[in-house]
N, C-alpha and C positions, 0 to 999 in steps of 0.2 A: 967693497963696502961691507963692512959688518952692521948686522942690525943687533937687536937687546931683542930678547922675548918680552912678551908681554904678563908682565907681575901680577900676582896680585893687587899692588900699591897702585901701578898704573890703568889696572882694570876698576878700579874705586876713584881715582882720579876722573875716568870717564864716565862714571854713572853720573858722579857730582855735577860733569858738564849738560848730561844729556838726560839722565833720568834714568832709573834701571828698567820703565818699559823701552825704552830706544838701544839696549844692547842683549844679546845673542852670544851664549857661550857653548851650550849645548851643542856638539858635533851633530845630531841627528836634525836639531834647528837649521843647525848653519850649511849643513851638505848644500844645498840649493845654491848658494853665496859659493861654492867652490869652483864653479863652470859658469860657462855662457853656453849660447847654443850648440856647442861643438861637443858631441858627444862620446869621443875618443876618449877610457880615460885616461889616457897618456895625459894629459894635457888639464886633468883636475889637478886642483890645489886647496886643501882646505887654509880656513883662516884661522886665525887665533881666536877673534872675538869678530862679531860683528855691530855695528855702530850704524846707529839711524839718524840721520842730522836732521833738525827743523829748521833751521835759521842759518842764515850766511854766521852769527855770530857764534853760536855752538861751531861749525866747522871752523873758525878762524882759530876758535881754543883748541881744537880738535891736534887742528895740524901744526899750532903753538908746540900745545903735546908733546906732542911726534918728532919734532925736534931736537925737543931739550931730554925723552927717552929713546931715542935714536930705534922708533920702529917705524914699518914702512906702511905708508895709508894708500888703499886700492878706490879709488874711486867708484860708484857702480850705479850706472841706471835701471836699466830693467832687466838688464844680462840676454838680451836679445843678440849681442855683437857675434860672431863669425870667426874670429880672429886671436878670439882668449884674450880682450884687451882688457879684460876686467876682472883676471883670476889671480888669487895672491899668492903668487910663484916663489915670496919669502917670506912668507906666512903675513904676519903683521896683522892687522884688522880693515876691514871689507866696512868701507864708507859708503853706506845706501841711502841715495839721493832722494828715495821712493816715497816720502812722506812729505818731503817738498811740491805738492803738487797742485797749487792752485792759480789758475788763469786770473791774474790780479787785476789787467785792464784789456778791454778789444775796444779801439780810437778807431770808430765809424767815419770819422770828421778829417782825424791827420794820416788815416792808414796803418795804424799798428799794433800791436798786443807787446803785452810785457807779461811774463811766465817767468815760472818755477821750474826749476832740473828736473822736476816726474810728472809733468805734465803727459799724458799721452798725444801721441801727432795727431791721433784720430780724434781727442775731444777736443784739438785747438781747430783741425778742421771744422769739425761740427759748428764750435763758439761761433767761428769765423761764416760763415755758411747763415747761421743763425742771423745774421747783419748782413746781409745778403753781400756778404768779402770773402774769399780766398786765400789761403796759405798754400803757397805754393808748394814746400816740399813735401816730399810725399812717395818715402822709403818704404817697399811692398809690405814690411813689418809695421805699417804705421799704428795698427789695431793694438798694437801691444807695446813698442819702443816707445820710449822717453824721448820728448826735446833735448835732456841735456846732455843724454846719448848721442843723439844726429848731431849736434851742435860739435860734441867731443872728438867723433871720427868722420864729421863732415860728408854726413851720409847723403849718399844719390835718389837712388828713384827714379821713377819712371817717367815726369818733367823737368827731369836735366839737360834736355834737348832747348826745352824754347825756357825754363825760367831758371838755369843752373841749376848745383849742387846747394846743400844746408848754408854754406860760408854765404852763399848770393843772397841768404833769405835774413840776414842778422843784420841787424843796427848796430847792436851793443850789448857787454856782457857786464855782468857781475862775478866776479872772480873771487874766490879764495888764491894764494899764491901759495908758493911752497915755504915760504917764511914764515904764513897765519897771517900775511895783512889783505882787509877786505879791497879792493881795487874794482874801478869802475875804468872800461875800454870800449872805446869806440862811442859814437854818437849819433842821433839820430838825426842826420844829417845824408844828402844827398851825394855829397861830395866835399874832402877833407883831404889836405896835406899837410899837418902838423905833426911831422916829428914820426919816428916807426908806427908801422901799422899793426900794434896791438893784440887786438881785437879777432886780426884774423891769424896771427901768432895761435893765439891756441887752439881755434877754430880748426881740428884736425889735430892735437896734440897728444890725442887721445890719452887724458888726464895725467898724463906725463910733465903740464907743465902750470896747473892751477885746477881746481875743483867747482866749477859756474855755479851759481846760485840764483842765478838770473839772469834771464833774456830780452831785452828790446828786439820783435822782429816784422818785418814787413808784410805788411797787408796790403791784396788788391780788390780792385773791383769783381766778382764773380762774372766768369766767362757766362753770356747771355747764351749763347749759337757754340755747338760743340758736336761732334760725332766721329763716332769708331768706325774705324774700315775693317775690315777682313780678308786680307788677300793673303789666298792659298797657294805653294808653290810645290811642284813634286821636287823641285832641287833644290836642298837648302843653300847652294854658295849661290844661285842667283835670287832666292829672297835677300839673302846682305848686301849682293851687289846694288840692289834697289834703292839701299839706304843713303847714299850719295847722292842718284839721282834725282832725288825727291830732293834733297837740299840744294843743288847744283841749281835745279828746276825754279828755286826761288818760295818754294812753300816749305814754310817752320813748323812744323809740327808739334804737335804738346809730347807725343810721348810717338817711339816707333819701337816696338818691342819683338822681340824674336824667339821662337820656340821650333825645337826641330821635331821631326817628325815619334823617334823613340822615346822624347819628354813627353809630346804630347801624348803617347799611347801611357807614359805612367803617369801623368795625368788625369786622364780617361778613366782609369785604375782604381787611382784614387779617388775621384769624386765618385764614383759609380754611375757613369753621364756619358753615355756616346758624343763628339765632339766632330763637329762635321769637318768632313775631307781627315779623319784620323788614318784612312786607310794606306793611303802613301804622301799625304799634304807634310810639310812646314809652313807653318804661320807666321804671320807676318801683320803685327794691328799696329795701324799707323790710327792718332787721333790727334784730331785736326781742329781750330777752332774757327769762327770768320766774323765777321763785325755785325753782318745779318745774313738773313737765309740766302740770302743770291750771291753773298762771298762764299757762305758754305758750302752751296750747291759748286760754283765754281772749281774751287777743290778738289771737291769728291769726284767731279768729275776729271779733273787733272790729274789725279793722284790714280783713277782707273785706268789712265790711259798708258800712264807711265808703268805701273805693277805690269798689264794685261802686254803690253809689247815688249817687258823682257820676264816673260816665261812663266806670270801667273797665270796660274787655270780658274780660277775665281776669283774676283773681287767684291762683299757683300758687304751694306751695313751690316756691323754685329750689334747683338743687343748689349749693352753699356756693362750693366752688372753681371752679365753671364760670362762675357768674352774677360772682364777683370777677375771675377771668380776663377775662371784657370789658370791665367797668368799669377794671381798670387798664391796659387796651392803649390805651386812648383817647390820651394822647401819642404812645404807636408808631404807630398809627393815622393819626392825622392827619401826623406826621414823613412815614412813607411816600405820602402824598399831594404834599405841599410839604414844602421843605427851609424855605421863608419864609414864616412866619406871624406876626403879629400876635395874643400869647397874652394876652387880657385877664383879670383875675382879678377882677373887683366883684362889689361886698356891697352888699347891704340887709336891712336889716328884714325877714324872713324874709314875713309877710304883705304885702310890697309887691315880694314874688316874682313873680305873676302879672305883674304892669302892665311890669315890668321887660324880662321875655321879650318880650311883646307888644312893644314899644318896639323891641327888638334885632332880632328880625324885621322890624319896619317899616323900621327905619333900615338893614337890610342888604336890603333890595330896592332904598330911595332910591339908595342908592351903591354900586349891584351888585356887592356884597361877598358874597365863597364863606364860610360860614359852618359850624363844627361847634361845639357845643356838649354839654358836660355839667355837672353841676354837684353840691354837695354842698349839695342842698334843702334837708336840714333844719335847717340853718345859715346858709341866704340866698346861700350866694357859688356864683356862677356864672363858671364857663369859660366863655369865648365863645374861639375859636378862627378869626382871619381869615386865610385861605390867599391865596397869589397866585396870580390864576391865569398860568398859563405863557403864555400868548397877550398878556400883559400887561405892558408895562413895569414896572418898579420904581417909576419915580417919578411914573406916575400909579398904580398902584397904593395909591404911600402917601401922594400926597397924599388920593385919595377916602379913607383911614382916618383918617389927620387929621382931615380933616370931621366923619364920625362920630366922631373921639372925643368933640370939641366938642359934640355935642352927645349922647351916650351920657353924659358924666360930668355934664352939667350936669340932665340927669334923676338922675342917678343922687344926686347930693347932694341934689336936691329932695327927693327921698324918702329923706333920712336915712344914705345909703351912704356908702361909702369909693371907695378908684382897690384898693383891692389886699384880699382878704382872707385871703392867705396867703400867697403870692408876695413881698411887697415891693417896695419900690418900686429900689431900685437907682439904677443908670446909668440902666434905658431907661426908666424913668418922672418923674426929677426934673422936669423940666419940668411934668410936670402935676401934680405934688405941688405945685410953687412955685405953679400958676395956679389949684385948686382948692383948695389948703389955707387957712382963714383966719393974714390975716397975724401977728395977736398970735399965733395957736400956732404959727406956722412959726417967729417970735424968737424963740419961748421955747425950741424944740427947737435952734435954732441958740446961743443962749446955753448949752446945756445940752452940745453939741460945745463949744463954745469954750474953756469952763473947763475941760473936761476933758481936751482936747487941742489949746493952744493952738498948737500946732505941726504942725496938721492934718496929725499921721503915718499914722493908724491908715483905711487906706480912703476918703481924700479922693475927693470928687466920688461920690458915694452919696448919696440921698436927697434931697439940697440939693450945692449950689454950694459949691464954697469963695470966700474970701473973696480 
């Protein structure tokens, strides 16, 4: 595909739409709009111009536009993603959803809020919280991601255990498409078989296949009775092993989260906070919810018993916001180690958790790779975190992580996984989407871009190749 630069004529065309404070041409403006969190700059792109949309109907002209001047529009929430799913890899202009940001209703009575693409996950928590309701997802970046981020790469979190991923938490979207028509998918409905499922088509499309402007999403009752456990293991493959148990056992957990013991010490690090059992523990917070105090009690005591008989040396209540406070510094964490890491996000089959660790450990000794890990156990996908080290060039650095990718991912599908289980796959992964994806479902997702945006506008070079 060839795209057009962006003209003058066409850079006047979009102020007309948008107003000239909603675009960004200044390179020292727009640096910020060239990245997501991945601080390689291999993997910066700057953009032509950048463009702030207000309204579903600004973006529908937008990517009218973009069409009929054959440039290519980048989607962007709050550029938190992982994966470079948000960098304009062929220039074009950097669509920022960030001014869309208002919570238009929270339905105390039917259960649900309807949002804007920048809304933050943390102030629909709070809204939600404030009506004494729950929004369940709740991505460790919540403080700063956008909804129409989570929504776009169908982000995880640490209650994907008992309430799924972002897809589990949507009603319904408002979409831009890649032709500029406004489209309304999905319903807010319990249950629906009419015709393709939509809705959740782009739910994870990571803006490859429409630009949301809007969300219908599900709200609950707030958990009354909730608490954090703390079980300490000296062996981290028998804290994972645990992870099974507990579910086998018949108790869902809200969240089961995992940190090994050299995270934890850069952890430690980082907050400047001794962290108990840091000396030789792996962690292990299982949080648990019950109907009243004598379900919860029940639990906690079954969840001690279970930890403490395969190989924990502690099991303690944690204090709620101290034990989540280290659990989410773990990217700060490791950022202030190395600014270049190699951030892997694989899934498996939550009981072929063990063998996976085991594996990741071995292959980062093979190709003396600095390693920190945590992961969201109860759900299989594990962070592996590969640092460089400063004494080490870049490109023998990445070639030894090449190596192990090859063969990290080819374990990793053996045993039924994925490359990505919340992150996406973006820029920095398409290649190993192309070399580990079977080929009929790689045509079929590319047939399914092509109809829909036969004029590859909408985030070209995402996922797959353009043509």
């Amino acid at each position: 595909m060839k795209y057009e630069k962006i003209t003058p004529i066409v850079l006047e065309q979009l102020k007309a739409i948008v107003g000239p404070k909603n675009m960004l041409t200044d390179p020292n403006l727009m640096q910020p709009y060239s990245h997501d969190e991945v601080t390689d700059p291999v993997y910066h792109h700057m953009p032509e111009a950048v463009v702030f949309t207000e309204s579903a109907a600004q973006t529908a002209a937008i990517i009218t536009l973009a069409n009929t001047a054959r440039f290519p529009v980048i989607p962007r929430g709050a550029g938190t993603g992982l994966a470079c799913g948000a960098v304009p890899t062929y220039g074009g202009i950097v669509l920022s959803l960030e001014k869309m940001n208002k919570i238009l209703e929270i339905n105390d009575d039917a259960l649900y809020a309807v949002v804007e693409p920048g809304v933050r996950t943390s102030d629909l928590q709070d809204a939600a919280d404030a009506k004494g309701l729950f929004y369940a997802g709740d991505p460790c970046s919540g403080d700063s991601c956008f909804i129409g981020g989570n929504i776009a790469t169908n982000a995880g979190g640490n209650r994907a255990v008992k309430y799924g991923t972002t897809r589990h938490q949507v009603y319904a979207v408002e979409v831009v498409n890649p032709q500029g028509k406004i489209v309304q998918l999905g319903a807010r409905l319990q249950k629906q078989s009419t015709g393709y499922c939509l809705d959740q088509l782009i739910i994870g499309s990571e803006g490859t296949l429409g630009v949301i402007t809007k969300a219908t999403l599900k709200l609950l009752p707030k958990p009354k009775y909730a608490l954090d456990l703390l079980a300490i293991f000296d062996n981290a493959g028998q804290a994972i092993q645990v992870v099974n148990k507990i579910i086998k056992a018949g108790i869902l957990p809200t969240c089961v989260e995992f940190i090994d013991n050299i995270t934890l010490k850069s952890i430690e690090a980082y907050l400047n906070e001794k962290l108990q059992g840091s000396e030789t523990g792996n962690y292990l917070i299982v949080e648990v919810e019950g109907i009243n105090e004598d379900d919860l009690d029940d639990k906690a005591v079954a969840l001690d018993d279970i930890c403490t008989s395969n190989g924990a040396s502690s099991v303690l209540v944690a204090d709620h916001d101290k034990i989540w406070q280290a659990r989410k510094a773990f990217a700060e964490a490791v950022r202030a180690e190395s600014l270049i890491v190699c951030k892997e996000d694989v899934v498996v089959p939550v009981d072929k958790e063990p063998e996976l660790l085991q594996q990741i450990l071995i292959l980062a000794k093979k190709y003396n790779l600095i390693t920190r890990i945590a992961s969201h156990a109860g759900d299989g996908n594990i962070h592996l975190n590969i640092l460089k080290n400063p004494n080490t060039s870049y490109e023998d650095w990445d070639a030894r992580v090449k190596e192990n990718q090859q063969e990290l991912y080819t374990l990793i599908y053996q045993l039924g996984g994925r490359l990505s289980g919340e992150h996406g796959i973006g820029f920095k992964r398409k290649h190993l989407m192309e070399e580990f994806t079977n080929p009929d479902e790689l045509a079929m997702m590319k047939a399914v871009k092509k109809a829909l945006d036969p004029n590859d506008i909408l985030n070209p070079g995402k996922i797959f190749d353009i043509d």
